[in-house]
C-alpha positions, 0 to 999 in steps of 0.5 A: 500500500505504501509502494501504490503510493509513492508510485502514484505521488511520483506520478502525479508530480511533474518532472522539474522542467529542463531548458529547451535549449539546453538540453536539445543543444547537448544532445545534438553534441553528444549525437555529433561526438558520437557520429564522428568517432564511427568516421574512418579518417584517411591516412596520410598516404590516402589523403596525398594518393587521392590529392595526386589523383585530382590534380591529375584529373583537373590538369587533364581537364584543363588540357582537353577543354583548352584544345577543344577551345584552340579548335573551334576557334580556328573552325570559327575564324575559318568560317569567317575568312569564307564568310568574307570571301562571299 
C-alpha cells in the first residue's frame, strides 16, 4: 500500500522542467561526438594518393577543354575568312 503510493505521488508530480535549449543543444553534441568517432579518417598516404589523383584529373581537364577551345576557334575564324570571301 505504501509502494501504490509513492508510485502514484511520483506520478502525479511533474518532472522539474529542463531548458529547451539546453538540453536539445547537448544532445545534438553528444549525437555529433558520437557520429564522428564511427568516421574512418584517411591516412596520410590516402589523403596525398587521392590529392595526386585530382590534380591529375583537373590538369587533364584543363588540357582537353583548352584544345577543344584552340579548335573551334580556328573552325570559327575559318568560317569567317569564307564568310568574307562571299
Amino acid at each position: 500500500m505504501a509502494d501504490e503510493k509513492k508510485e502514484q505521488q511520483s506520478a502525479k508530480t511533474p518532472a522539474k522542467p529542463k531548458a529547451k535549449g539546453m538540453n536539445r543543444f547537448t544532445r545534438w553534441f553528444r549525437e555529433m561526438r558520437s557520429e564522428l568517432k564511427k568516421v574512418v579518417w584517411p591516412t596520410p598516404k590516402q589523403i596525398l594518393n587521392n590529392t595526386i589523383v585530382a590534380l591529375s584529373v583537373m590538369a587533364v581537364s584543363a588540357v582537353a577543354i583548352w584544345l577543344l577551345d584552340q579548335v573551334g576557334g580556328q573552325i570559327f575564324q575559318a568560317i569567317r575568312t569564307l564568310g568574307g570571301r562571299l
